[in-house]
ZAMIMAR-708950 format. One record per residue: x, y, z of N, C-alpha, C, O in turn; chain. Coordinates in Angstrom, 1 decimal, padded with zeros to 4 digits. Last residue first. Layout:
BEGIN
+--------+--------+--------+--------+--------+--------+--------+--------+--------+--------+--------+--------+--------+
:    n.x :    n.y :    n.z :   ca.x :   ca.y :   ca.z :    c.x :    c.y :    c.z :    o.x :    o.y :    o.z : chaine :
+--------+--------+--------+--------+--------+--------+--------+--------+--------+--------+--------+--------+--------+
:      X :      Y :      Z :      X :      Y :      Z :      X :      Y :      Z :      X :      Y :      Z :      A :
...
+--------+--------+--------+--------+--------+--------+--------+--------+--------+--------+--------+--------+--------+
***
This chain:
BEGIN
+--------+--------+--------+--------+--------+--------+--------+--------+--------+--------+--------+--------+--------+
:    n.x :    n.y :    n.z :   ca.x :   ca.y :   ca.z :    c.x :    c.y :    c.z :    o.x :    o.y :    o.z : chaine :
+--------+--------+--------+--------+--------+--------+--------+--------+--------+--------+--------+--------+--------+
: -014.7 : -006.1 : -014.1 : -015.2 : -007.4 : -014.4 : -014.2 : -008.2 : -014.2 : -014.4 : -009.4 : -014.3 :      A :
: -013.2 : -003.9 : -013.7 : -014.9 : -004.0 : -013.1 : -015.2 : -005.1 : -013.3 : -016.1 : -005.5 : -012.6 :      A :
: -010.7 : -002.5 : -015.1 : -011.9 : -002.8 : -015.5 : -013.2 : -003.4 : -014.9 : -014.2 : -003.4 : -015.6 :      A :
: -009.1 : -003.5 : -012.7 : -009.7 : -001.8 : -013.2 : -010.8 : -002.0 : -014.3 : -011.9 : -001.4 : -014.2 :      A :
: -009.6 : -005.4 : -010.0 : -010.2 : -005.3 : -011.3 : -010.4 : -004.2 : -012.0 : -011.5 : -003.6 : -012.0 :      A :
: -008.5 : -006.5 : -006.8 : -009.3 : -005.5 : -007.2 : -008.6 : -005.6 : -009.3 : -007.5 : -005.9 : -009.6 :      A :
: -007.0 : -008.4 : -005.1 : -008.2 : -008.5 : -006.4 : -009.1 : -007.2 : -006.9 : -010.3 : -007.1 : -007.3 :      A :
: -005.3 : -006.7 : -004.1 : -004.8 : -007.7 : -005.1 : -006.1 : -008.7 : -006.1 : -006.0 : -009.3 : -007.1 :      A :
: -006.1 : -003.6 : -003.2 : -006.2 : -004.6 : -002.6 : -006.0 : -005.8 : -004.1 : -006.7 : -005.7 : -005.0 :      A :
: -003.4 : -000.8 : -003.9 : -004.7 : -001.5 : -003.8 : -004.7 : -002.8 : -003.8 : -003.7 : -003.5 : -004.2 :      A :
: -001.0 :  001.3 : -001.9 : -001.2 : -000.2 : -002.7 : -003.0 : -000.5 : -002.6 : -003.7 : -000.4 : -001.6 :      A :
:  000.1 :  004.5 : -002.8 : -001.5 :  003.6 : -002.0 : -001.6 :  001.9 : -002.5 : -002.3 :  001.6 : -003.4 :      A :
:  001.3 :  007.2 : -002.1 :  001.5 :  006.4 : -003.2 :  000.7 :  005.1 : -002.2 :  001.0 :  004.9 : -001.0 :      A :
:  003.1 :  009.5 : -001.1 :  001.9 :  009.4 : -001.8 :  001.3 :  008.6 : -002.1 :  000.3 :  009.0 : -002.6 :      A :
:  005.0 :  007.9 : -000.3 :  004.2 :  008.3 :  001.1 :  003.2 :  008.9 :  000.4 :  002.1 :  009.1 :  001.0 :      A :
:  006.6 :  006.9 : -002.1 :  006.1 :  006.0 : -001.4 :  004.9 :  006.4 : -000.6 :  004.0 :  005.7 : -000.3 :      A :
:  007.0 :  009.8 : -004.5 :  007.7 :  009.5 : -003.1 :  006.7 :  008.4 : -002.7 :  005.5 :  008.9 : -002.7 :      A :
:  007.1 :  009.8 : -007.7 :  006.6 :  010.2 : -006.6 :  007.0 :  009.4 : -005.6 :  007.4 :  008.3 : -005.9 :      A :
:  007.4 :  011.0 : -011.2 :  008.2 :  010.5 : -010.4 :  007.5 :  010.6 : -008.7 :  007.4 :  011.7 : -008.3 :      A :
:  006.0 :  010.2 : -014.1 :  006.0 :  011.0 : -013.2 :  006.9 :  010.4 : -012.0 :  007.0 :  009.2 : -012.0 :      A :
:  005.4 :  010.0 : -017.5 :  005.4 :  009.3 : -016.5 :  006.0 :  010.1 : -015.6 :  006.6 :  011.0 : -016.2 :      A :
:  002.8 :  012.3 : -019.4 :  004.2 :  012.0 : -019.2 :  004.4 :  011.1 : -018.2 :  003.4 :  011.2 : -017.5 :      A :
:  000.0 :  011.0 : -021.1 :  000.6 :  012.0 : -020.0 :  002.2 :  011.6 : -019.7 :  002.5 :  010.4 : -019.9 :      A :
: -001.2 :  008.9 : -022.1 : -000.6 :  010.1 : -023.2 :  000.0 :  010.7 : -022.2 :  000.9 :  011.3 : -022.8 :      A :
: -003.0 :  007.3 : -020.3 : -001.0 :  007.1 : -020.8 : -000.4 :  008.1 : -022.0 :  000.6 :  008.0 : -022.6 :      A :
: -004.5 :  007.5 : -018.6 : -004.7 :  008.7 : -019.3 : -002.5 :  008.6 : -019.6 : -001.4 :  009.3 : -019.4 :      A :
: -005.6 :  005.5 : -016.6 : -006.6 :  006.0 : -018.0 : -005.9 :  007.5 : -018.8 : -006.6 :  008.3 : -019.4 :      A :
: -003.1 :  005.3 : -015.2 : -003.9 :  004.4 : -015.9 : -004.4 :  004.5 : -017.3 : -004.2 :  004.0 : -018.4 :      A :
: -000.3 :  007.1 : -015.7 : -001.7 :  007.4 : -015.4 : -002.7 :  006.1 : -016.0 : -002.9 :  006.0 : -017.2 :      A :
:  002.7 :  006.1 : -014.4 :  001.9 :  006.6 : -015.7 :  000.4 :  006.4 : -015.2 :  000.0 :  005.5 : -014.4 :      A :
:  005.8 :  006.3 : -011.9 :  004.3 :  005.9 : -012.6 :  003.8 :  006.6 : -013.9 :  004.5 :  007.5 : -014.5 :      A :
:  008.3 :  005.6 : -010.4 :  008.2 :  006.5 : -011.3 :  006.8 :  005.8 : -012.0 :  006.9 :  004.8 : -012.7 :      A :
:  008.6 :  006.2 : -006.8 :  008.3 :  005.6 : -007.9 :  008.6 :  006.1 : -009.0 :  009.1 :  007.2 : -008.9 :      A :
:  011.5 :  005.8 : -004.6 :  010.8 :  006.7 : -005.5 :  010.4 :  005.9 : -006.4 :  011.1 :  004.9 : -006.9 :      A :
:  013.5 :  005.0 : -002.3 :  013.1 :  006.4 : -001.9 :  011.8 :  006.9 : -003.1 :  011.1 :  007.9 : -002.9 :      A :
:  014.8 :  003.4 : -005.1 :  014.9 :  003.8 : -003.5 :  014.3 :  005.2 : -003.4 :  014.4 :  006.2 : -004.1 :      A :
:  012.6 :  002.9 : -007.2 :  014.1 :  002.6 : -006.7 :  013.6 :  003.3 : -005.4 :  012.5 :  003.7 : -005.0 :      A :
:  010.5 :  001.2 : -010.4 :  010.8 :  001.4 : -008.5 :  012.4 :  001.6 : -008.4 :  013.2 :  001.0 : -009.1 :      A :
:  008.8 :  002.1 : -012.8 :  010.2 :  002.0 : -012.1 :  010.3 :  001.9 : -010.8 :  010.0 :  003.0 : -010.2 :      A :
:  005.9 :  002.4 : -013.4 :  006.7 :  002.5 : -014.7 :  008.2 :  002.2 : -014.1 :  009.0 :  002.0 : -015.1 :      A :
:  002.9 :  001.0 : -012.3 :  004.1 :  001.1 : -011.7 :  005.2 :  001.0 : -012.8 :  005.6 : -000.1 : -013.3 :      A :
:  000.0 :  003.0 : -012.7 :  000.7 :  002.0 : -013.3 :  002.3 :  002.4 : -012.7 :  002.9 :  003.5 : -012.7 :      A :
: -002.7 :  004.1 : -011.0 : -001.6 :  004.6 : -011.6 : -000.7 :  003.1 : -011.9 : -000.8 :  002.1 : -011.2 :      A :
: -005.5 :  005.8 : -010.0 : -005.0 :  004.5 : -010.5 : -004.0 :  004.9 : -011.4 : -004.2 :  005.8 : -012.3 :      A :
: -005.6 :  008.8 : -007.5 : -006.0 :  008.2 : -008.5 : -005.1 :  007.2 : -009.1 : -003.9 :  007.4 : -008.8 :      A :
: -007.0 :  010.5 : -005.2 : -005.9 :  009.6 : -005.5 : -006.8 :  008.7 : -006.5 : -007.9 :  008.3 : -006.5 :      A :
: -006.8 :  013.9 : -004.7 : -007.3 :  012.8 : -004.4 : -006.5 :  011.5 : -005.0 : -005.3 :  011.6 : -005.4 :      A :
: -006.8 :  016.7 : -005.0 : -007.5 :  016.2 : -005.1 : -008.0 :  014.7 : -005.2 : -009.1 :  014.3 : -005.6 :      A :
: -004.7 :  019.6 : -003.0 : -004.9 :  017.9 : -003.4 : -006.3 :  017.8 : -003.9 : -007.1 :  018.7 : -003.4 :      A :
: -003.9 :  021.9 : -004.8 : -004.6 :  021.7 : -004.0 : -005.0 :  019.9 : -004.3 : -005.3 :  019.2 : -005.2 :      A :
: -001.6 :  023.7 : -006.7 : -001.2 :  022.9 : -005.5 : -002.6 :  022.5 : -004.3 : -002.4 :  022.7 : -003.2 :      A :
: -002.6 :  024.5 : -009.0 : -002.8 :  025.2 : -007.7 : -002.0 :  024.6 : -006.3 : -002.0 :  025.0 : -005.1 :      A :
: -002.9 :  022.2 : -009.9 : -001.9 :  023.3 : -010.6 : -002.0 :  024.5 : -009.4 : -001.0 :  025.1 : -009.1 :      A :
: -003.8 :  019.4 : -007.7 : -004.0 :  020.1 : -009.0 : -003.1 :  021.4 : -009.2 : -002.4 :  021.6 : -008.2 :      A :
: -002.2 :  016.3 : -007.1 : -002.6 :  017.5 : -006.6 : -002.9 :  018.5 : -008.1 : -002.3 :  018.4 : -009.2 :      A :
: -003.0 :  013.0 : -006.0 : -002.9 :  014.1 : -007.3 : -003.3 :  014.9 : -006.5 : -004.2 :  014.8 : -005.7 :      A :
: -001.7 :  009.7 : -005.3 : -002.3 :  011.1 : -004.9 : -001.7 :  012.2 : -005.8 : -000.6 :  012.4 : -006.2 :      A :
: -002.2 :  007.0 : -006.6 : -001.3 :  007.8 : -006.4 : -001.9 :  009.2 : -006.5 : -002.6 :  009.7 : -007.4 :      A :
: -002.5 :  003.2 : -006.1 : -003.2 :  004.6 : -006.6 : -001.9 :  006.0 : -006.2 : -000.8 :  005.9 : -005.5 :      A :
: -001.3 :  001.1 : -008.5 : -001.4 :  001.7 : -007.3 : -002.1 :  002.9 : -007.4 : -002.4 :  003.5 : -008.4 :      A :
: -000.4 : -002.1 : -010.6 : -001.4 : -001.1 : -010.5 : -001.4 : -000.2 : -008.8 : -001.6 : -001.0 : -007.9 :      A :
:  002.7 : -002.9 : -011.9 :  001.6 : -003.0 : -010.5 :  000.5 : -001.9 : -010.5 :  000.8 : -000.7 : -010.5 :      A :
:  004.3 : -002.7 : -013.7 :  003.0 : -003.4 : -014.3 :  002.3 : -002.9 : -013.0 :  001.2 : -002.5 : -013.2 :      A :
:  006.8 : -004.1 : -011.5 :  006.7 : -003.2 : -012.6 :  005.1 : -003.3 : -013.4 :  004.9 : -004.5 : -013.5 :      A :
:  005.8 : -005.1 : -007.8 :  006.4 : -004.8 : -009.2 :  005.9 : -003.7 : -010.4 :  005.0 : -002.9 : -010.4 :      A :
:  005.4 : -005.5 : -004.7 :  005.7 : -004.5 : -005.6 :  006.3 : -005.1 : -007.0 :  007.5 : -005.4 : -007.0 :      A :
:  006.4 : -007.4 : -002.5 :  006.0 : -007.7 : -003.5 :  005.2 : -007.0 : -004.4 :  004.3 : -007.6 : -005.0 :      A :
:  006.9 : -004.9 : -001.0 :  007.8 : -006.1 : -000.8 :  007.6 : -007.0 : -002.4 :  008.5 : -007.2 : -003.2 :      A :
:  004.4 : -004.3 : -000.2 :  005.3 : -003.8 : -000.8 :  006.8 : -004.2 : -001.2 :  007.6 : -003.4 : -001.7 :      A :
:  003.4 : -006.4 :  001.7 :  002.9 : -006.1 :  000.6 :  003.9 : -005.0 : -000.5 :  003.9 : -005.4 : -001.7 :      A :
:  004.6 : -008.4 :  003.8 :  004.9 : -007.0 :  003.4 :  004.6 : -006.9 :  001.6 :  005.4 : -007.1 :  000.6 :      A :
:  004.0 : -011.5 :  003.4 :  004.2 : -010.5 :  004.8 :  004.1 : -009.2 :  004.8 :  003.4 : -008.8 :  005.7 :      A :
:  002.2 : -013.0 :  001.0 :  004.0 : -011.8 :  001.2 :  003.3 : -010.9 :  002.5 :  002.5 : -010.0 :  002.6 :      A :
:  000.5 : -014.9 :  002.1 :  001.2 : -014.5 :  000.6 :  002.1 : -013.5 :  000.9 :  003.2 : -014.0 :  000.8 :      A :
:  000.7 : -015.9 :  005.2 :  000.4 : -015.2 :  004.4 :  001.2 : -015.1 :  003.1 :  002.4 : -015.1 :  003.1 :      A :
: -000.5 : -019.2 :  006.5 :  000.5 : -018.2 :  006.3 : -000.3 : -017.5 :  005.1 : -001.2 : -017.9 :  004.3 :      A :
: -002.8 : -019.5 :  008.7 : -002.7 : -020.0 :  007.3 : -001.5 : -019.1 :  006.7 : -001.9 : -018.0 :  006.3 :      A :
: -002.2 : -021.1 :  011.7 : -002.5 : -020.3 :  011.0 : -002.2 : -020.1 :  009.8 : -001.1 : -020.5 :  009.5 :      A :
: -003.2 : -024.5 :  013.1 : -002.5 : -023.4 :  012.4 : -002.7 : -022.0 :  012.0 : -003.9 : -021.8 :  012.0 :      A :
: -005.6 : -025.6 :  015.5 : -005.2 : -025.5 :  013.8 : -004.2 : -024.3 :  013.6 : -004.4 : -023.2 :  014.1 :      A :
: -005.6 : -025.3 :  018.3 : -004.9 : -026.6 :  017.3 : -004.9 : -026.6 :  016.1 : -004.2 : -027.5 :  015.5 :      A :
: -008.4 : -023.3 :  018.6 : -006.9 : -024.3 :  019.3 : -006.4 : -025.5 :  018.4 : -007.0 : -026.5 :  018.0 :      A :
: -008.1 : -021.4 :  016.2 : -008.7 : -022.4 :  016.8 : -007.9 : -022.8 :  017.2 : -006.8 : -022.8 :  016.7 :      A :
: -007.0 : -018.4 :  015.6 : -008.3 : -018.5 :  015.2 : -009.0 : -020.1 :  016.0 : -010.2 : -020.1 :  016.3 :      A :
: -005.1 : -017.1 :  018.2 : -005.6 : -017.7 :  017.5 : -006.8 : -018.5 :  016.8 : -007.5 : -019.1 :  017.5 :      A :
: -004.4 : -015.4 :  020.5 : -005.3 : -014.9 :  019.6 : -005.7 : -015.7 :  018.3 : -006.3 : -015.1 :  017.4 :      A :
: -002.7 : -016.6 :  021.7 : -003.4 : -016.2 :  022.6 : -004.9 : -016.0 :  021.5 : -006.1 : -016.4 :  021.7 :      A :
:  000.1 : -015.6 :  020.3 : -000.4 : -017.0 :  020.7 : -001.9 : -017.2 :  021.3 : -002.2 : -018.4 :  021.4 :      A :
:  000.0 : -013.0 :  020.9 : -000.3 : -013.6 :  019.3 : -000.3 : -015.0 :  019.7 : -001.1 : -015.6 :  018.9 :      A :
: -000.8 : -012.0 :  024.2 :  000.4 : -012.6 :  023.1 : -001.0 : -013.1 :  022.0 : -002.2 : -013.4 :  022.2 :      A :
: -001.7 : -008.8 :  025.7 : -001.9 : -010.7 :  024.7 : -001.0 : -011.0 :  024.3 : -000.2 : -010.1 :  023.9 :      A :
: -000.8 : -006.8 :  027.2 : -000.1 : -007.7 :  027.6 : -000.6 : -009.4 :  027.0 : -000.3 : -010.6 :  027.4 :      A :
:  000.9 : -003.9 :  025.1 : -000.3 : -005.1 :  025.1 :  000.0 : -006.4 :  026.0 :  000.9 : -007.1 :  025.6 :      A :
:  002.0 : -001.1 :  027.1 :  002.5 : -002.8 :  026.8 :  000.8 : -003.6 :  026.7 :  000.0 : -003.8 :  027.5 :      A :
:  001.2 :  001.1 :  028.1 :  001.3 :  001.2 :  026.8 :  002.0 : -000.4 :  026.6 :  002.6 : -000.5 :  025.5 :      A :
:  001.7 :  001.1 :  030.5 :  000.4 :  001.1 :  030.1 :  000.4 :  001.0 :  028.5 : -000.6 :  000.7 :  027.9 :      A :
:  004.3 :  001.3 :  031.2 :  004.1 : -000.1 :  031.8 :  002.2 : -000.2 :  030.9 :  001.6 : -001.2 :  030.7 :      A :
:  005.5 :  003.6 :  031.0 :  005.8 :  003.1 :  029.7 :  005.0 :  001.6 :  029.9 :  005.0 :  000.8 :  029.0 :      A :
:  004.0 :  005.3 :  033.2 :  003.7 :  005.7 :  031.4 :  004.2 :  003.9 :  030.8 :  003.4 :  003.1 :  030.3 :      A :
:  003.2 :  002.8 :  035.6 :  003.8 :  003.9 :  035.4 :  003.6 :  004.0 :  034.0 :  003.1 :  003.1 :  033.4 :      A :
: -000.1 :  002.7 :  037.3 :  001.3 :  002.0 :  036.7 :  001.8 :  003.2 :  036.4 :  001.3 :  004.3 :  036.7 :      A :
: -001.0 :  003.3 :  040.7 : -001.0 :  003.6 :  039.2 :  000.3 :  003.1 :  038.6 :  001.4 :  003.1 :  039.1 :      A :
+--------+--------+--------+--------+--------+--------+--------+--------+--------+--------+--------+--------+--------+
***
């Protein structure tokens, strides 16, 4: 029997797993999506209600980024105050996605 830490090693390499022998891999537009974060960014951002009961995550506009903290505004609903929330609420959506649908 191996030992704990000997089972927990993938032993593929990323070399191993490429899409065709001999073609490339197609680099990626930003490595770390959050990384390429900006102001304008559409995200979703988890809401909880007056009761403190989550209800789920909703489209939010990126109003400030700093360390440790967004500061957002409610898509559909910019009469509301901008709000401050922690990264770990907070949901990158996928780069073609369309809040209007079209």
């Amino acid at each position: 029997m191996k030992a704990s830490p000997e089972q927990n090693v993938n032993t593929t390499s990323m070399a191993s797993v490429s899409s065709a022998p001999g073609k490339p891999e197609p680099p990626l537009a930003h490595p770390n999506p959050w990384e390429a974060l900006q102001i304008g960014a559409r995200v979703l951002a988890a809401y909880w209600n007056d009761k403190k009961e989550f209800e789920g995550f909703w489209l939010a506009t990126v109003k400030r980024i700093d360390a440790g903290e967004f500061t957002l505004e409610w898509f559909e609903a910019p009469e509301y105050p901008a709000f401050k929330i922690p990264p770990k609420n907070v949901a990158l959506v996928h780069p073609e996605f369309r809040p209007s649908g079209k």
